[in-house]
N, C-alpha and C positions, 0 to 999 in steps of 0.2 A: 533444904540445904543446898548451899551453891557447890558448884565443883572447882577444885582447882585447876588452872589449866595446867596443859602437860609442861615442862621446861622443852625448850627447842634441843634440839640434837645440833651439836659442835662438830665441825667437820674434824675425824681423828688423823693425825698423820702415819701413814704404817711402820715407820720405820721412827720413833721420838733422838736417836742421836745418828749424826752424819758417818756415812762409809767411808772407807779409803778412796773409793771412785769419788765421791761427790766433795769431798776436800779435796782431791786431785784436781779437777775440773773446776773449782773453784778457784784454784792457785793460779793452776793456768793462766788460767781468765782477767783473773786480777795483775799477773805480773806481765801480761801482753797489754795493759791499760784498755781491754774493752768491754763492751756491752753485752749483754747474753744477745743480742741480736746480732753482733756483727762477730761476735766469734760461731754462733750458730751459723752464718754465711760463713764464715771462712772453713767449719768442718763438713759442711752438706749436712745439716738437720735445720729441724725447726727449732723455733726458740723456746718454745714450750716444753722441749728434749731437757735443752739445758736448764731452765729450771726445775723439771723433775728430779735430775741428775744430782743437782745441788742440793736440794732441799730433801734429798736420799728417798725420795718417796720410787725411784725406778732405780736399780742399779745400772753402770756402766761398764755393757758388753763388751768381752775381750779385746774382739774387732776395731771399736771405734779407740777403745786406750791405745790403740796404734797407730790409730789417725792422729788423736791428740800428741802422741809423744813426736809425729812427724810435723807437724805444726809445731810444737814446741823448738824442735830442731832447725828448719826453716828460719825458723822468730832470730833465733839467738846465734845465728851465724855471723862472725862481723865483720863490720862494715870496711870494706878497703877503705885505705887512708889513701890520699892523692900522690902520684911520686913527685919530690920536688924538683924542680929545671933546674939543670946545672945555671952556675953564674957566670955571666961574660966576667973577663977578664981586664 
């Protein structure tokens, strides 16, 4: 008799529905129109952080949601409007 072979093992994720932090971080991310790369540079981590973070397989440290909300804050400061020159007369 032949054997069956084994089925391969699926990588499981630990966490199957997203946290508060990794929707957070998601929002972010998406409402600053950038990459997990360049928002990873603009917070000081690696990029690999932020898709842990997203994909809720790592929660997000009290610490850095205060990096993130200070990035947030920064982002959405607005933009002075130019003053206009009086008209000659």
């Amino acid at each position: 008799m032949k054997r069956k072979p084994k089925p391969k093992k699926r990588a499981v994720r630990r966490h199957k529905s997203r946290s508060q932090g990794a929707l957070l971080v998601r929002g972010i991310r998406r409402r600053l129109k950038l990459t997990q790369k360049a928002f990873a540079a603009k917070i000081g981590v690696a990029q690999m952080t932020i898709s842990r973070w997203e994909s809720g397989e790592c929660p997000v440290r009290a610490s850095m949601r205060l990096a993130l909300r200070a990035v947030v804050a920064a982002e959405s400061k607005p933009a002075k409007r130019p003053v206009a020159k009086p008209r000659k007369a």
